[in-house]
C-alpha positions as CSV (number, residue, x, y, z in Angstrom):
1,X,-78.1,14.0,-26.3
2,X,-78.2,12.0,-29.4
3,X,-76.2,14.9,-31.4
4,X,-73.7,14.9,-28.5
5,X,-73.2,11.0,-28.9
6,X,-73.0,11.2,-32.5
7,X,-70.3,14.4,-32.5
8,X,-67.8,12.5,-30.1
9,X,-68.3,9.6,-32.3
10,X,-67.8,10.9,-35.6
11,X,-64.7,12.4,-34.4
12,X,-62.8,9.4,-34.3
13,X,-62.5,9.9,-37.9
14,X,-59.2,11.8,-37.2
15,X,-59.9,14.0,-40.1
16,X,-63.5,14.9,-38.8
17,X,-62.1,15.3,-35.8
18,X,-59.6,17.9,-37.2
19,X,-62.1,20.1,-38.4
20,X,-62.2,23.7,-36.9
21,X,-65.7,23.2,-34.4
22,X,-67.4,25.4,-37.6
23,X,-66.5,23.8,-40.4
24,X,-67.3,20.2,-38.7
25,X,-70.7,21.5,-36.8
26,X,-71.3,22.7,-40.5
27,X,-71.3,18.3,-42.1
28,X,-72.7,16.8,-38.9
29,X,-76.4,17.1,-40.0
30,X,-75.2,15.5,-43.3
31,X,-73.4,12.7,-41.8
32,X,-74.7,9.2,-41.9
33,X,-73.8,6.5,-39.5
34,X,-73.6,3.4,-40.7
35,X,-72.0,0.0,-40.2
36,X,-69.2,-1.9,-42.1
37,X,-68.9,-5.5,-41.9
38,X,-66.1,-7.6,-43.4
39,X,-66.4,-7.8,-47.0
40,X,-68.8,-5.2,-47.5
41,X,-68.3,-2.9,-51.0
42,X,-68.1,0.7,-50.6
43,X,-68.1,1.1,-54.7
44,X,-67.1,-1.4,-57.7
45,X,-64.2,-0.1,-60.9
46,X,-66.0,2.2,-63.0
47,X,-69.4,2.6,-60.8
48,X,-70.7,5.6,-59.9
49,X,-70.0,6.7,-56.3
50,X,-72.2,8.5,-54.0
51,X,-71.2,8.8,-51.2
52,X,-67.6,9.7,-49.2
53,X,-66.9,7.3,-46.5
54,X,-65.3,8.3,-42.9
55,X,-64.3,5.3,-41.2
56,X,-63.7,5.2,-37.3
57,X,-63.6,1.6,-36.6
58,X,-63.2,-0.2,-40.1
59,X,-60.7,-0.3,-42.3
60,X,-60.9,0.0,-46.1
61,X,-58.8,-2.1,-48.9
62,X,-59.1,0.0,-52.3
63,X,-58.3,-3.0,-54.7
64,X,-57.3,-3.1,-58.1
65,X,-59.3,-6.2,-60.2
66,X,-57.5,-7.6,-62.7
67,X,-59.7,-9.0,-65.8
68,X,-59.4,-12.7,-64.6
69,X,-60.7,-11.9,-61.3
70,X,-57.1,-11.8,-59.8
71,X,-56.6,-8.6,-57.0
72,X,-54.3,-6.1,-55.3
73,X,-54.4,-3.9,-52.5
74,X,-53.1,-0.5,-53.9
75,X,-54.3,1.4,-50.5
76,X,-55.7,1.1,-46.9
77,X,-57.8,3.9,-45.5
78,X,-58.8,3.4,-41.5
79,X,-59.9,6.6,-39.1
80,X,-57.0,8.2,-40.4
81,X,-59.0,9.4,-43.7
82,X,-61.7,9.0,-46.1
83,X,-62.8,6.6,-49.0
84,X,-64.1,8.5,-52.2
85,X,-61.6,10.6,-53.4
86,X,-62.8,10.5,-56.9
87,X,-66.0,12.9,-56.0
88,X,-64.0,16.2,-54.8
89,X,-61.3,15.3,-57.0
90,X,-63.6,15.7,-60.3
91,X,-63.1,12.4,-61.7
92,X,-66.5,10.8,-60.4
93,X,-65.2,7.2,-60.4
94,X,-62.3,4.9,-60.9
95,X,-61.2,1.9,-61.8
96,X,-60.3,0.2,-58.6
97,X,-62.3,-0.8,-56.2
98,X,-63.0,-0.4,-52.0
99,X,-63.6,-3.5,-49.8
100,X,-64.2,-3.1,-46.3
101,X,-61.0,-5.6,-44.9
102,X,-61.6,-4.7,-41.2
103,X,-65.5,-5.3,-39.9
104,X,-66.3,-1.9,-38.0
105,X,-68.2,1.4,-38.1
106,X,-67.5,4.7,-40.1
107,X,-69.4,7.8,-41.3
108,X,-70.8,8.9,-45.3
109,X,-71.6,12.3,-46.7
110,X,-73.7,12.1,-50.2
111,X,-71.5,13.4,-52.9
112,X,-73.5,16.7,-53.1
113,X,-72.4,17.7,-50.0
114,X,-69.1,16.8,-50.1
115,X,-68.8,19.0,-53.5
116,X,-70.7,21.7,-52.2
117,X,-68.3,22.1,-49.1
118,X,-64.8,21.6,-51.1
119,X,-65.8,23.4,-53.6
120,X,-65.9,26.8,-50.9
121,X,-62.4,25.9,-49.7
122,X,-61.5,26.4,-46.4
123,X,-60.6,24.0,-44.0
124,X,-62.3,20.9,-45.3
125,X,-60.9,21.0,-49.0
126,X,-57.1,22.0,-47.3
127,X,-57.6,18.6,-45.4
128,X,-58.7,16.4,-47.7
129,X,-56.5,17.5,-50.2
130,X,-53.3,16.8,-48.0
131,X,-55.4,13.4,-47.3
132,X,-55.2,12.7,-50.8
133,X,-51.8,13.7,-51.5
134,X,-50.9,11.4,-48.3
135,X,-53.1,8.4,-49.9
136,X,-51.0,8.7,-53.2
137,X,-48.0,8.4,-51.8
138,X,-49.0,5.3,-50.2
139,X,-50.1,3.9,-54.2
140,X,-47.3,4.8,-55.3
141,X,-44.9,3.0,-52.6
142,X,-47.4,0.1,-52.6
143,X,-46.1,-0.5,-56.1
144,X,-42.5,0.0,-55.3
145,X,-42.5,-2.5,-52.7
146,X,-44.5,-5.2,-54.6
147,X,-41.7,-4.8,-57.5
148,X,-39.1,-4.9,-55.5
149,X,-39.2,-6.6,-52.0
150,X,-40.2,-9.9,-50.7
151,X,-43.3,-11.4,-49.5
152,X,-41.7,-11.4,-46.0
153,X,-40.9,-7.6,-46.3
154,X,-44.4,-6.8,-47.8
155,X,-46.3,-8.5,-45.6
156,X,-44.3,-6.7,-42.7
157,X,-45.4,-3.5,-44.5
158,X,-49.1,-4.8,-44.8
159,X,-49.7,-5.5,-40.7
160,X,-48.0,-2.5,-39.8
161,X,-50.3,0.5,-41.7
162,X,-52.9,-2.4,-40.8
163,X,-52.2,-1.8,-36.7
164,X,-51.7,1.8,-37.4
165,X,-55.3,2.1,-38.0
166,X,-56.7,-0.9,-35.1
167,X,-56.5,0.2,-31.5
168,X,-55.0,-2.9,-30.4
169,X,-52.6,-5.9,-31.7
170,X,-54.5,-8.4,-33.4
171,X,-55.7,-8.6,-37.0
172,X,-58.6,-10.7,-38.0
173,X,-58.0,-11.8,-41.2
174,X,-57.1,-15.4,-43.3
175,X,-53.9,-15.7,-45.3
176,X,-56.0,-16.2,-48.4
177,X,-57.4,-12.7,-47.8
178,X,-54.0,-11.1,-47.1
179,X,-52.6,-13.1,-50.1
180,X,-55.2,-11.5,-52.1
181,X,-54.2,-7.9,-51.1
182,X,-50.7,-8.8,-51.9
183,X,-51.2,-10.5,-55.1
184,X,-49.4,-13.0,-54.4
185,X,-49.8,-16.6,-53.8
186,X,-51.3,-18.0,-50.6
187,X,-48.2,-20.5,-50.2
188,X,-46.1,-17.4,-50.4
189,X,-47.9,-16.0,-47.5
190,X,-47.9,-18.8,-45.6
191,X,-44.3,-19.4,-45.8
192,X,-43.8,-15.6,-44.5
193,X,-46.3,-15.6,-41.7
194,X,-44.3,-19.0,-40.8
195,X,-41.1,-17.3,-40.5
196,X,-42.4,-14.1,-39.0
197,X,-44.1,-16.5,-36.1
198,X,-40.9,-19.1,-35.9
199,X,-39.0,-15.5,-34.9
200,X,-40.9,-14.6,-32.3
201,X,-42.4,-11.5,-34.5
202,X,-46.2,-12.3,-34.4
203,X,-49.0,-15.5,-33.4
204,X,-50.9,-17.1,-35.6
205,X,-54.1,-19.0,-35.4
206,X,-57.3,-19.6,-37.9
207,X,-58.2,-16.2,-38.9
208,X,-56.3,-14.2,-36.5
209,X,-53.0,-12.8,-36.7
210,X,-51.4,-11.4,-33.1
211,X,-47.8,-9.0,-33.4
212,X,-46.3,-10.0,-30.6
213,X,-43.0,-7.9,-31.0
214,X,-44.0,-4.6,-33.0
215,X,-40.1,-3.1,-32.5
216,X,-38.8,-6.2,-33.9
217,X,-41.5,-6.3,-36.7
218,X,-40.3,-2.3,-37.6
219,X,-37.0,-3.6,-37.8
220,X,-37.6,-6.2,-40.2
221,X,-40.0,-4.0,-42.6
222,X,-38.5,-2.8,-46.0
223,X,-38.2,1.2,-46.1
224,X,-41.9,1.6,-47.5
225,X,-43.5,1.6,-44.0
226,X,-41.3,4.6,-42.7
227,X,-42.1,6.6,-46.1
228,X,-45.7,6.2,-46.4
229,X,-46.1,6.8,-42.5
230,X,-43.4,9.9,-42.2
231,X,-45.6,11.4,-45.6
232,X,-48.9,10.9,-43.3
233,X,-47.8,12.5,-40.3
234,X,-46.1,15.3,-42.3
235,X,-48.9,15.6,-44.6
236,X,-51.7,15.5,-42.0
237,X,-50.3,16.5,-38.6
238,X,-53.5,18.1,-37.3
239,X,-55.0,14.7,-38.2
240,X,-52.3,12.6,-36.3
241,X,-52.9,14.7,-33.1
242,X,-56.4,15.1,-32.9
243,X,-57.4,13.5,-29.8
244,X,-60.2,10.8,-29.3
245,X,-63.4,11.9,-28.0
């Protein structure tokens, strides 16, 4: 019974959940449930990591920290992935770091395991090597957009892959925090949030933010939303179909 519970919980990790029944019955004695509250760090620039996270219900910020303390969001990982990619990928660590940005619940595999499985192929490494290919992308049109495209259109950007990955509309989270996945000033956010509410786009109260008119809201976003979310669903199609359990 308690195996049962944990199987059709795990798989709403849509990657677990993608797994042929072999290849996932194979991890479930390995995985770990555990619980992610706000705030909570998965690993720190430059420590070791041991462990691959599977959220179902958080959502991850991999940051990068500048020297004076000063941040940016480079990536968001929710139940469409993992957090770790550093362990399969060889490199061991790196030199951002991952923040848990959305309190919830999620999954971990010790690193031995996680190498001892990619490294027989199959299955598991083809997915989590189209993950990672999918989670560059993202970096890489994360810093496109912050060069090149206001706050207003970046923080579009931010609460859509942020409602791609919650099941409902409503984000809790300050305008400090989001400012400090921007990098850019709180004022800036302020200002943005101000507009997007005066439009009828989303609500706004202490610590929650509520889109109120998603179509509108895809409409306003600069073309980095579309690209990292039409590389996803190309990349990881099995993924984006895998039903809840």
């Amino acid at each position: 019974m308690v195996k049962a519970a944990a199987l059709r919980s795990a798989r709403h990790n849509r990657l677990l959940a993608a797994l042929p029944a072999d290849a996932y019955d194979a991890l479930l004695p390995a995985l770990e449930p555990l619980a992610m509250p706000l705030g909570l760090s998965l690993y720190e620039s430059g420590g070791a990591q041991g462990y691959v996270y599977f959220p179902t219900t958080a959502i991850v910020s991999l940051l990068y920290v500048l020297a004076d303390g000063a941040s940016a969001e480079i990536a968001v990982t929710g139940n469409e992935g993992l957090v770790g990619i550093a362990l399969f990928m060889g490199g061991e660590t790196t030199p951002s770091r991952a923040v848990v940005q959305s309190a919830g619940r999620g999954y971990r595999l010790k690193a031995a395991v996680v190498k001892s499985h990619f490294e027989t192929g199959g299955a598991l490494q083809h997915l989590l090597l189209r993950f990672t290919q999918a989670l560059i992308t993202q970096m890489t049109q994360t810093a496109v957009c912050n060069r090149h495209h206001s706050v207003d259109q970046q923080l579009c950007r931010w609460l859509l892959l942020t409602l791609d990955r919650l099941p409902g509309d409503e984000l809790a989270m300050t305008q400090e925090l989001i400012a400090n996945m921007l990098g850019v000033r709180r004022e800036g956010v302020t200002e943005a949030a101000g507009k997007l509410q005066a439009d009828g786009l989303i609500r706004y109260r202490r610590g929650h933010i509520t889109v109120i008119d998603r179509p509108r809201l895809e409409a306003r976003v600069c073309e980095c939303y579309g690209v990292v979310k039409k590389e996803y669903d190309r990349l990881l199609p099995a993924a984006a179909a895998a039903s809840s359990f």
